[in-house]
N, C-alpha and C positions, 0 to 999 in steps of 0.2 A: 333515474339513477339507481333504483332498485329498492333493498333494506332500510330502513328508516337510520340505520348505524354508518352503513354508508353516505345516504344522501347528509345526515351532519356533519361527517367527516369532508365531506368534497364541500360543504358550505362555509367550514370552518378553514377550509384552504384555501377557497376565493376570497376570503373575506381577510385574511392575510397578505391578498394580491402575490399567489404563487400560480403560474403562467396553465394555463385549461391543459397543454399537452400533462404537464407530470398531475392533475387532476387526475387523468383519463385512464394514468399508466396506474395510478394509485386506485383506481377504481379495479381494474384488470387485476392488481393481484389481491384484492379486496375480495372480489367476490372469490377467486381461486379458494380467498381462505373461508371463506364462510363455507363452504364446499367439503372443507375437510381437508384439501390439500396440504402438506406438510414437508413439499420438498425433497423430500426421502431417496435416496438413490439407495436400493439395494444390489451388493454385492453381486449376489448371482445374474445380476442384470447387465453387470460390465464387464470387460476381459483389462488386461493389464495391457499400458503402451509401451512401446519402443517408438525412437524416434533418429532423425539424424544428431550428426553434430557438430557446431562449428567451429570446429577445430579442424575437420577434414571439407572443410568446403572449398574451395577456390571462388576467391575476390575479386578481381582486376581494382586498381585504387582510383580508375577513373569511372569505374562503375558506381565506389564507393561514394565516393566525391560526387559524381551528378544526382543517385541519389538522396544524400544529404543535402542539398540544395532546393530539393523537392519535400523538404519535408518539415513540418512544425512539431515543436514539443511542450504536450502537457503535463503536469508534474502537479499529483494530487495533494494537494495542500489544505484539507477539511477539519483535519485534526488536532485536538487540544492538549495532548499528550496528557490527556486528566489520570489518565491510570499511574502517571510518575507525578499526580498530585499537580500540573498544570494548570492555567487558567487562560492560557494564549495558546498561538500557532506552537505546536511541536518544531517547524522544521526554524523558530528562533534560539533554540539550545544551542548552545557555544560548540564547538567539534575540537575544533583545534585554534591553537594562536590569534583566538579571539575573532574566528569566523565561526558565523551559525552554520548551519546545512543550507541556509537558502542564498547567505555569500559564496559559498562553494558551487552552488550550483549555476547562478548567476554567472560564475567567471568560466566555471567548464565550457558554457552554450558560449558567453564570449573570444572565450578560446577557441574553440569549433568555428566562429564562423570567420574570424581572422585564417586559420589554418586551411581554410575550404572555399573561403570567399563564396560564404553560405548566407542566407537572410536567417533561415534558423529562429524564429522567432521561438520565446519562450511566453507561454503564457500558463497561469495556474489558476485553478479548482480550487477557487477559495468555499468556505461557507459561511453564512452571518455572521460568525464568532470569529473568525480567524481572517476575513480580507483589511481590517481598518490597519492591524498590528502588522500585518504582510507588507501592504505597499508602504507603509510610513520605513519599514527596513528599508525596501529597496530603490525608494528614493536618490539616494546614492549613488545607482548606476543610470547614471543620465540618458546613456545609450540602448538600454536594454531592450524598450518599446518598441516595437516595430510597426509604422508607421501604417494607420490603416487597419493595426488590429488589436484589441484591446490585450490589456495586461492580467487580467485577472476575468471568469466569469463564474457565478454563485450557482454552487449546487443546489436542487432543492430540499424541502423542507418539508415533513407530514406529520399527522394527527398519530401520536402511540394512542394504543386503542384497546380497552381493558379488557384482560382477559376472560373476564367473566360474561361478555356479551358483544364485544367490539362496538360497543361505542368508543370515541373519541372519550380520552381519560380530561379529568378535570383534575387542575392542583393551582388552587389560589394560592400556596404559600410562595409558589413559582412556575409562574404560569410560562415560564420560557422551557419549564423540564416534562411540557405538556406536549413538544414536538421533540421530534430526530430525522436526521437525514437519513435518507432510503437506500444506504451502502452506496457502494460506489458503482455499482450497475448504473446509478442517476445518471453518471458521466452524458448517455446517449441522451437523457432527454432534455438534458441543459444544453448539450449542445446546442437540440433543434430548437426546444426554445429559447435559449437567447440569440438565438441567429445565427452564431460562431460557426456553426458547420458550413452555412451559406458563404460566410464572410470567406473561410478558408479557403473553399473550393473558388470563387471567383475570381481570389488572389494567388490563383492558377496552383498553391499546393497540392501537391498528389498523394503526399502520406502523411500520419500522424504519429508521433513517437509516444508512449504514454507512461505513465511510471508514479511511483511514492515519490513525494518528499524526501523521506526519512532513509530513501536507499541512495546513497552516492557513487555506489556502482553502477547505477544507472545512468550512463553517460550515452547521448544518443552518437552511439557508435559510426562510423562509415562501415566496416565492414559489415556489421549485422544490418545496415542502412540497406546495405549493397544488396546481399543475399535475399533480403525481402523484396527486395523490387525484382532481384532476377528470378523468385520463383512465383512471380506471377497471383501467388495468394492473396487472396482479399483481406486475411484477416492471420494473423498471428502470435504467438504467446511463446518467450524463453523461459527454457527451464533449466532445472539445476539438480543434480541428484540428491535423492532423500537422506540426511544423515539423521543421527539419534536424535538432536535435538527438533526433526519435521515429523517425528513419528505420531503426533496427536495434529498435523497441520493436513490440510487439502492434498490431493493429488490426482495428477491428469489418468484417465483412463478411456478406452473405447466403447460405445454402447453397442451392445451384442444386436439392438433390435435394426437398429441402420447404420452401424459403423461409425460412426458420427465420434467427432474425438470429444471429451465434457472433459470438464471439472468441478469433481465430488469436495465439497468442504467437509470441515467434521461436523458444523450444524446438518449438514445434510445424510450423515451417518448414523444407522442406527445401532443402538447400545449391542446388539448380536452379532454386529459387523464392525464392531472397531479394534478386533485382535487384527483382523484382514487393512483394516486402515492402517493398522501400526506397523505391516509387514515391507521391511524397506528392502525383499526379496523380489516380493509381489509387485507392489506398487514404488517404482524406483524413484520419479520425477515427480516434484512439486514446481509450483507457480513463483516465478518470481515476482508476474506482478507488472512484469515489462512488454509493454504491447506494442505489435506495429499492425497500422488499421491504412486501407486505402479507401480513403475519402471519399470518394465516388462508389465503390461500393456499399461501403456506410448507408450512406446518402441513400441508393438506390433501394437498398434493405427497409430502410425505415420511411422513405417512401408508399413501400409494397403493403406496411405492416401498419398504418397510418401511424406511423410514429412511436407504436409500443414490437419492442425485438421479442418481447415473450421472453426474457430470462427466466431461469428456474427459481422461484421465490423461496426462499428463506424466511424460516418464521423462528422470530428469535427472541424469545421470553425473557424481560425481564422485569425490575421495579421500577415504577414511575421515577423514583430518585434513587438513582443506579448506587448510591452512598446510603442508602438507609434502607433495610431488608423489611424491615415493618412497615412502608408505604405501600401500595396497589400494587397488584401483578398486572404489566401490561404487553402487550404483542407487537413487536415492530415488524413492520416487512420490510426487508431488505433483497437487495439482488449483488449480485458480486461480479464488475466489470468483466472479468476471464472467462467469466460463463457463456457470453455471447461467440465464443470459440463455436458452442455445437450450432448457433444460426446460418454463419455462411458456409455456405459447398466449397470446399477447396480447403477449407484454413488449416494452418500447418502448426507443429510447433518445433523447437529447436533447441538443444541441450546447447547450454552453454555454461562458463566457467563461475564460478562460487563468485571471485570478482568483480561479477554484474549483479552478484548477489546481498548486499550488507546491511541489512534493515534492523532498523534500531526501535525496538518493541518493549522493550527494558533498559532499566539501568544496567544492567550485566553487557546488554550489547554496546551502551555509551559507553564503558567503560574500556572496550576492547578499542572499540574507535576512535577512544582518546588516548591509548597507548601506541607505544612504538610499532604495534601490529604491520600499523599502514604508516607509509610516508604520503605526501600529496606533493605531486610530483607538477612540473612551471605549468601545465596546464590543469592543474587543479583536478586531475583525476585521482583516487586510491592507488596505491602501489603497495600490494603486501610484501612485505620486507620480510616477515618472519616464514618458517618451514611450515608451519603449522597455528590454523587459530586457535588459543585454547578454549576448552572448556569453562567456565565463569559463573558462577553460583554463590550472588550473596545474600545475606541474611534477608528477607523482607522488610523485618520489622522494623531494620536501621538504615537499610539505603533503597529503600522501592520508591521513596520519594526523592525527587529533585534537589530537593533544599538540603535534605539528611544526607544523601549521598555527596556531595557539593563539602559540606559540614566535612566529614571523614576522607576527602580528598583535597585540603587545602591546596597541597603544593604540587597537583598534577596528578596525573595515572601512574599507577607503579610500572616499570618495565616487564612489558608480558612476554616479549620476543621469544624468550629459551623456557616459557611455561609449557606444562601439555594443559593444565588442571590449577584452578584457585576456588577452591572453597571456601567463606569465610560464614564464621558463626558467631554471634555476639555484636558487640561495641568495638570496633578495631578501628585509627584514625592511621592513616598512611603517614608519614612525614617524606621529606623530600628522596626522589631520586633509590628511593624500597625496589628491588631486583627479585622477579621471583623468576626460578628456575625448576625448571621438571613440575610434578604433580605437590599442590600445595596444599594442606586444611587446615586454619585455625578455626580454634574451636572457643565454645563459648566461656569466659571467666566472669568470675562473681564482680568482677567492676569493669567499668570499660577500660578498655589498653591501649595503648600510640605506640607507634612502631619507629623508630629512633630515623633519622636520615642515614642511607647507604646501607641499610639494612637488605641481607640476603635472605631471602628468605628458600628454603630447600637447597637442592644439589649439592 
């Protein structure tokens, strides 16, 4: 197994009982990093994409239609929304009228396959933390399971690994903040090791839909369904053009040395090259994050590859207890599911509208998605109702958590529809039925303030 740092790391993951394939892949970008490897995409190495869009494509609706009948959707559900101060699944946050994200999403696929007389099966990427609180939600939907294939399958789990030498980091205080999941690259080696990819393909599916949680624009479409099956692509990724707020986020570009389409993250940017990352001239399209994968190609790839796709490894530094800056600095490897774009020949990607785009990363984003922005329309898709989404910028120190944010919104989201811009600074509690209009800032006072019911706020 190599380094005396590795072979304890792969001991300490069999001995966990996590499946030999993500050993092996954990081994591969192990040794990468002992190597020196660092991920690094520099600039002068890529050229800027264009792409088509569908918006000018032609559909036919029984193209749509048969591909969506062919296709399964996974919807990554790993995360604990800890950075909004969580301690469960992210996608059990209320949205609206007392649905989470993962009751909406539940009803979308149920929608879809009544509309389509589709099997449409949903199943999700849970991880140790997040599958017990998952299905005890979706319990509920008695129909949901699709017969023959499981409801949920665990991503894995690895050894963070100290900066100082890559050994496996040790923390008795909490021996659970000893591991982290390997990004969501994992996706491919969960598959094959827990079977799931076998199971699909047998049960004659042809594609795979794949998506966040947290994005409910992510509805597995029939037209985008459509268009991927008629362009033949093994492997595909929608994008969304870059506005100000993706200017520090990822974006798709071509590698100058084989043409090859990647996706550059900003861990993969270096500090000389992130004016060029920020250029939303240069670099137009980022990731939504919404994948369509043909299953047999999949398959055949990680066949070829015994099971590791070779993503470009991400080394992503941080403290063993990501909540306390004076514990150990340690090294995660990570990979990022989008990246496997530059492995197959062929794959495409395809602009498409903000609307498939709405991830909810912050409380600034819940807050947009708990306003009148969007409607949710009898099949439980988003429907923006407003001209424009505004911009949204609240204080950290009073609403970056869940419970504080909650606290200062008793009585709902204020109306953001006729907003462009809401800054708030300080202690500010909404009261009911608060209308902001045009470009807003409150600013910070010497005690905290409530905002009366039916309060205008601007225009």
């Amino acid at each position: 197994m190599g380094s005396p740092g590795l072979h304890k790391a792969a001991e300490k993951m069999r001995a966990a009982g996590i499946d030999e394939t993500a050993v092996q892949v954990f081994a591969h970008y192990y040794r990468l990093l002992e190597h020196g490897e660092t991920g690094m995409i520099r600039e002068d190495t890529i050229d800027p994409l264009d792409m088509p869009a569908l918006a000018d494509v032609e559909v036919a609706e029984a193209d749509g239609a048969a591909a969506l009948r062919a296709t399964a959707v996974i919807k990554l559900n790993g995360g604990l929304g800890t950075s909004m101060g969580m301690d469960r699944a992210k996608s059990l946050l209320c949205v609206r009228r007392g649905l989470s994200f993962l009751d909406i999403i539940a009803r979308q696929v149920l929608a879809l396959r009544k509309a389509y007389d589709a099997p449409l099966p949903l199943i999700l990427m849970n991880s140790f933390r997040t599958s017990e609180d998952t299905l005890a939600a979706l319990e509920r939907y008695e129909d949901l399971q699709v017969e023959g294939l499981p409801l949920e399958f665990l991503q894995n789990k690895e050894p963070k690994l100290r900066a100082s030498d890559l050994d496996p980091v040790e923390f008795p205080e909490d021996p659970t903040l000893e591991w982290c999941p390997p990004g969501h690259g994992d996706i491919y080696t969960a598959l094959v090791g827990t079977g799931l990819l076998d199971q699909l393909v047998d049960a004659g599916y042809r594609y795979v839909f794949v998506s966040n949680s947290d994005n409910l624009g992510a509805v597995p479409d029939p037209r985008v369904a459509g268009w991927f099956a008629g362009s033949g692509a093994p492997f595909a990724i929608e994008a969304v053009r870059r506005t100000p707020s993706d200017r520090k986020g990822g974006h798709f570009a071509r590698r100058k040395s084989d043409g090859r389409i990647i996706l550059r993250e900003s861990a993969q940017t270096a500090d000389e090259d992130l004016s060029a990352l920020a250029d939303l001239d240069r670099h137009r399209f980022t990731s939504t994050n919404n994948l369509w994968i043909d299953l047999a190609a999949l398959k055949a790839k990680l066949t070829e590859r015994d099971g590791i796709l070779g993503l470009p490894l991400i080394r992503n530094e941080k403290n063993v207890d990501p909540s306390d800056k004076s514990t150990e600095k340690v090294v995660q490897i990570e990979t990022a599911m989008g990246a496997a774009i530059e492995v197959f020949d062929g794959a495409q990607t395809i602009e498409v509208g903000r609307d498939r785009f709405i991830p909810v990363k912050t409380t600034n984003d819940l807050l947009v998605l708990r306003s009148d922005i969007y409607a949710i329309t009898p099949e439980f898709g988003l429907d923006q109702v407003a001209a424009e989404v505004p911009f949204v910028d609240l204080d950290g120190e009073h609403y970056k958590l869940v419970g504080d944010f909650d606290r200062r919104f008793p009585e709902g989201a204020p109306s953001l529809k006729e907003a462009t811009a809401l800054k708030v600074r300080g202690d500010w509690t909404f009261g009911r039925e608060v209308k902001v209009v045009g470009e807003v800032s409150l600013d910070e006072a010497p005690s905290a303030q409530r905002l009366e019911p039916g309060t205008v706020l601007g225009g």
